[in-house]
C-alpha positions in Angstrom: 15.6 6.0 -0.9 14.2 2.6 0.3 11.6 0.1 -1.4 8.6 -0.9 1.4 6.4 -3.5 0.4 2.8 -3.0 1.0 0.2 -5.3 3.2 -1.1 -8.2 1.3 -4.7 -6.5 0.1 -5.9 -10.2 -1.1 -7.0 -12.9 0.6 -4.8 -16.1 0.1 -4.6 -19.4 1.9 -2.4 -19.9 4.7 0.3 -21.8 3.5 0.2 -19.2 0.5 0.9 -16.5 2.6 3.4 -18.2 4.8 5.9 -19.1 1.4 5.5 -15.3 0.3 6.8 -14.2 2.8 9.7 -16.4 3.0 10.1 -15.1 -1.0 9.7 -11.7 0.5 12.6 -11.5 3.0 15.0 -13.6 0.4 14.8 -10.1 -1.5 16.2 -6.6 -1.4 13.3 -4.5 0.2 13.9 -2.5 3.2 10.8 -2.3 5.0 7.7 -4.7 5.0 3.7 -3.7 6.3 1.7 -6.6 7.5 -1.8 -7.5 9.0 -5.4 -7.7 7.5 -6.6 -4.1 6.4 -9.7 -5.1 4.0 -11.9 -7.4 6.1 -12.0 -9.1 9.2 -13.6 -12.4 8.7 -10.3 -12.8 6.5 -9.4 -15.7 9.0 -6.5 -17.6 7.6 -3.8 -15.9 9.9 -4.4 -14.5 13.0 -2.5 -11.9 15.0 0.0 -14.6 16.3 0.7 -15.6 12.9 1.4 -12.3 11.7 3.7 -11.6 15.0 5.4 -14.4 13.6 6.1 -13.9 10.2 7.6 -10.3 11.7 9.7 -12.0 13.8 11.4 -14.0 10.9 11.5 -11.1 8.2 13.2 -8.7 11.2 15.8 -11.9 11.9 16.5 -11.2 7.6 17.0 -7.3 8.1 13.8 -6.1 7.4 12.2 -3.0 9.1 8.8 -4.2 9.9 5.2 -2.7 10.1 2.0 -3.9 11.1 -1.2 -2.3 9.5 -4.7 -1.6 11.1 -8.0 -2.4 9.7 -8.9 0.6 7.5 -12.8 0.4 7.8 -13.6 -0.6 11.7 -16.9 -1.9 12.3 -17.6 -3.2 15.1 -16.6 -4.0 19.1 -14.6 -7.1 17.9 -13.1 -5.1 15.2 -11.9 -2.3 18.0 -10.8 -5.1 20.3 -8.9 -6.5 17.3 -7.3 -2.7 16.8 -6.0 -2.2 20.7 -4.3 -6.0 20.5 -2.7 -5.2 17.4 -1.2 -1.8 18.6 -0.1 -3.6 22.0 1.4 -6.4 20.7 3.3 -4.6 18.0 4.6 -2.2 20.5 5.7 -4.6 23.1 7.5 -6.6 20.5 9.8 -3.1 18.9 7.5 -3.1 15.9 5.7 -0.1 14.3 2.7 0.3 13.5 0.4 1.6 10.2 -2.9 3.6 11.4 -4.9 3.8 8.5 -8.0 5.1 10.6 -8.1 7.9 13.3 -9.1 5.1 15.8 -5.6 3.7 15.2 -4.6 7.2 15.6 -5.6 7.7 19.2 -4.5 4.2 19.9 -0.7 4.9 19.2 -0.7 8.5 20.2 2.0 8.8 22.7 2.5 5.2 22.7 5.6 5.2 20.4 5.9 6.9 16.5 3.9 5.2 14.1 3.2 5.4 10.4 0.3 7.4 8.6 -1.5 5.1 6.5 -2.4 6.5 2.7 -6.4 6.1 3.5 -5.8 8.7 6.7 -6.2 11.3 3.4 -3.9 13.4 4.7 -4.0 16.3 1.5 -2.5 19.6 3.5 0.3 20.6 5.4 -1.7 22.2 8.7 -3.0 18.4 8.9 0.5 16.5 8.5 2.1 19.2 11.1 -0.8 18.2 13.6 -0.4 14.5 13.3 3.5 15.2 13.1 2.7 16.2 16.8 0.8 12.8 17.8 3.9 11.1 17.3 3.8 9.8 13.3 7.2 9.1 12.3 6.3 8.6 8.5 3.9 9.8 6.0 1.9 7.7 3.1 0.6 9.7 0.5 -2.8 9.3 -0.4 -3.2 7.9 -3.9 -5.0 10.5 -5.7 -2.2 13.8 -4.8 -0.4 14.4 -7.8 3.4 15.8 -7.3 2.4 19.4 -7.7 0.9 18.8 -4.1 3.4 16.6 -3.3 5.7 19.3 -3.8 4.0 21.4 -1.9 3.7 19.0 0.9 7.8 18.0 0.7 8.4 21.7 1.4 6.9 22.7 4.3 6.9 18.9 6.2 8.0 18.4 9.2 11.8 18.4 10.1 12.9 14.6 10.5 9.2 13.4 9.2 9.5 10.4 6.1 7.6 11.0 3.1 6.1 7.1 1.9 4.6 7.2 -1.9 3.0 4.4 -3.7 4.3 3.4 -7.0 2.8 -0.1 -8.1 0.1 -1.9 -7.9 -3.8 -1.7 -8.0 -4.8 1.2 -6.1 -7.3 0.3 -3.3 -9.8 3.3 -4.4 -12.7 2.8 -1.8 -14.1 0.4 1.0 -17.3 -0.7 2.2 -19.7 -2.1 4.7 -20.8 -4.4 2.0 -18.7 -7.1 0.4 -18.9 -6.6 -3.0 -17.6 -10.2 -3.6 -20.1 -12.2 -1.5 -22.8 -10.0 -3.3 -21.2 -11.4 -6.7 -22.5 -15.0 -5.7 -25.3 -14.0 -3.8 -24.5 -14.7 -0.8 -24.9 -12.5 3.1 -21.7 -10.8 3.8 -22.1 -12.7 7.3 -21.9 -15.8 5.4 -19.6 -15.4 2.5 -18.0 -18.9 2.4 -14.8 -17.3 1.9 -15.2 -16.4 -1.2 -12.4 -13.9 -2.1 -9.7 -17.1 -1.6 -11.3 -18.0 -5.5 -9.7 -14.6 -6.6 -5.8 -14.1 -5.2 -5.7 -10.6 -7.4 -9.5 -9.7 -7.2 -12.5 -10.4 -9.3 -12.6 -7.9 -12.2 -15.7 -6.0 -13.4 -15.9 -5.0 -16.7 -17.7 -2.3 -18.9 -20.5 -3.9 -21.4 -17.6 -3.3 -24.3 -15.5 -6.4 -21.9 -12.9 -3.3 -20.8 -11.7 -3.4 -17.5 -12.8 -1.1 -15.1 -12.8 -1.8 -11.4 -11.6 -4.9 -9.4 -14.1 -6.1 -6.8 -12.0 -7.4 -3.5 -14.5 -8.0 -0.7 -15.4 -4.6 0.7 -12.4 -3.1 -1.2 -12.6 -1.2 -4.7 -9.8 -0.9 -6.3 -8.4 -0.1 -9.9 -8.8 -2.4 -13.1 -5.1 -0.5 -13.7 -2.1 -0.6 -12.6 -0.9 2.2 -10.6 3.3 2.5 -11.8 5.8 5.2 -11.4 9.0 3.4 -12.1 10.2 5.8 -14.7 9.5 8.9 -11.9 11.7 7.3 -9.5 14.4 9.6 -10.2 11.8 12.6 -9.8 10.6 11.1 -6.4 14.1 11.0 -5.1 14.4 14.9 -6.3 11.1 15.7 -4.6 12.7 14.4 -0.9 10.7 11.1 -0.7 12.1 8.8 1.5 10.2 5.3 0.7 8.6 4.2 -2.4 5.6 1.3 -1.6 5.2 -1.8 -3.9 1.7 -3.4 -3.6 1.8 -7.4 -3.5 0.2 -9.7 -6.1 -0.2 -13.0 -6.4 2.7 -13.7 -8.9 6.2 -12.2 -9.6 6.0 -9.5 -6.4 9.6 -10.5 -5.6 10.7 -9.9 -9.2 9.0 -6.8 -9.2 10.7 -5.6 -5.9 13.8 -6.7 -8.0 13.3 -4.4 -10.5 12.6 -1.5 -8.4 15.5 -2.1 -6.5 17.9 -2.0 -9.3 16.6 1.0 -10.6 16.8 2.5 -6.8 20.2 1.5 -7.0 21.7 2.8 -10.2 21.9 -0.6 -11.3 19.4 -0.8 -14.1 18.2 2.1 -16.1 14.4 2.8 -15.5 13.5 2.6 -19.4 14.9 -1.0 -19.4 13.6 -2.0 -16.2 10.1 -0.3 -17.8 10.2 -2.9 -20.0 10.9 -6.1 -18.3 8.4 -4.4 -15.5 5.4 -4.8 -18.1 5.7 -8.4 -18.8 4.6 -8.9 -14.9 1.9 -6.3 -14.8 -1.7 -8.0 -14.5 -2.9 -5.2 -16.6 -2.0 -2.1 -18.1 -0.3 0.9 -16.4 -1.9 4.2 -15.1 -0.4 7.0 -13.5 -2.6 9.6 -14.3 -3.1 11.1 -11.0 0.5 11.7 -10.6 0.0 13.9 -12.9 -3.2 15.2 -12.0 -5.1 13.6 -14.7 -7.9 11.3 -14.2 -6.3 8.0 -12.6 -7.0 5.8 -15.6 -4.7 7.8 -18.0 -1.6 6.8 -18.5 1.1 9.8 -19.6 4.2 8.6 -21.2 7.4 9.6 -19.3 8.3 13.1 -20.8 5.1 13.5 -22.5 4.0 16.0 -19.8 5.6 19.6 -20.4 6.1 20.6 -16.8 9.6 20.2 -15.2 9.7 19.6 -11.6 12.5 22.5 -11.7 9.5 24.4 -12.1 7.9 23.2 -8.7 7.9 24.8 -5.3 
């Protein structure tokens, strides 16, 4: 099993960016995704830089992949899309299509990497894009590991199975920037706003809970999506890469404790522990379970035995 780390979701400052990613390849993940998929007037780094920053992690030993935009909208955001799969393909890179554009862009190109947000929930849909050349799987967030299961059984020969298992899950996007709205401010002239919040800007219920972070056009979880105590279940279920979402403090830590529990080193329950102290916010894993996301079930707590799975 190997430990991917996910493309940056949050808007940072250059320099920012540039010294994670130096963290990044000082640690033990395998594979790392790259590239602006939330917005494109996120304008710190530009294709060159990112070209760049793949060049260096592949120099440490890292498998590298470069993401597409997930919400396209409009002829510079297409243009954006074709450089990005050309480039990435002339320089032995791979490439995450997280829309169908980005589909037909790679399609007999070279193999390329289904991105969680193609929603790709039965196996008559992963067999066809099996045949336009993907060469991995991510499954989406909401599938629980009954249909994981199911999925794992009738994949592909030779097709990776990619499952996330920390981080805030990125639930829904937008033509409207939820952050520029905060301030009151056009979308079309936002002032950059999402640089004031390097893990989002949290919205909260009247009782001050928690309950959706606001990241430009992005929705995503007040939660924290974590599976580290399933890890061995995931390596029984046949997945092949387990995803780490990046945050602005303690990501390389956090790939350090996933590792070691990958590994054999550390015993998940122990990792559990030293895994919370990092968290931003509380856990959630209910949809692995297929309970409502929020929920969080306690390992064991839930009577079905993945002996008892197809």
């Amino acid at each position: 099993m190997k430990l991917a780390l996910g493309p940056l979701l949050y808007y940072w400052p250059r320099d920012t960016v540039l010294d994670f990613y130096k963290s990044v390849a000082a640690t033990a993940v395998d594979i790392v995704y790259l590239g602006e998929t939330v917005c494109s007037r996120r304008r710190e780094l530009r294709l060159a830089d990112w070209l760049s920053i793949a060049a260096r992690l592949r120099d440490a030993g890292k498998e590298v992949v470069l993401s597409t935009q997930v919400l396209i909208e409009s002829g510079a955001d297409v243009a954006t899309l074709h450089k990005i799969v050309d480039q990435s393909v002339q320089g032995g890179f791979m490439v995450e299509a997280n829309d169908m554009g980005a589909v037909h862009c790679l399609e007999g190109k070279a193999p390329f990497v289904a991105g969680p947000h193609l929603n790709i929930y039965n196996l008559p849909t992963l067999q066809w894009l099996a045949a336009l050349g993907i060469a991995r799987w991510v499954m989406p967030l909401e599938m629980g590991r009954e249909d994981l299961a199911l999925m794992q059984h009738g994949r592909p020969v030779g097709l990776q199975t990619e499952v996330f298992v920390y981080g805030r899950m990125p639930l829904a996007f937008s033509a409207r920037c939820f952050t520029a709205r905060h301030r009151n401010l056009p979308k079309d002239d936002c002032r950059s706003g999402c640089l004031d919040h390097p893990d989002g800007l949290m919205l909260r219920t009247r009782e001050k809970e928690g309950f959706l972070v606001l990241n430009g056009t992005q929705t995503q979880s007040a939660r924290v999506y974590q599976l580290l105590p399933e890890i061995a279940a995931l390596r029984a279920l046949g997945v092949d890469v387990v995803r780490v979402s990046p945050q602005a403090e303690h990501t390389p830590e956090i790939l350090g404790v996933f590792h070691a529990v990958i590994t054999g080193e550390t015993q998940a329950a122990c990792a559990q522990e030293v895994l919370q102290a990092w968290m931003p916010d509380q856990a959630c894993n209910g949809y692995w379970y297929g309970k409502p996301g929020l929920e969080h079930v306690a390992h064991g707590e839930d009577a079905m035995a993945l002996a008892d799975l197809p």
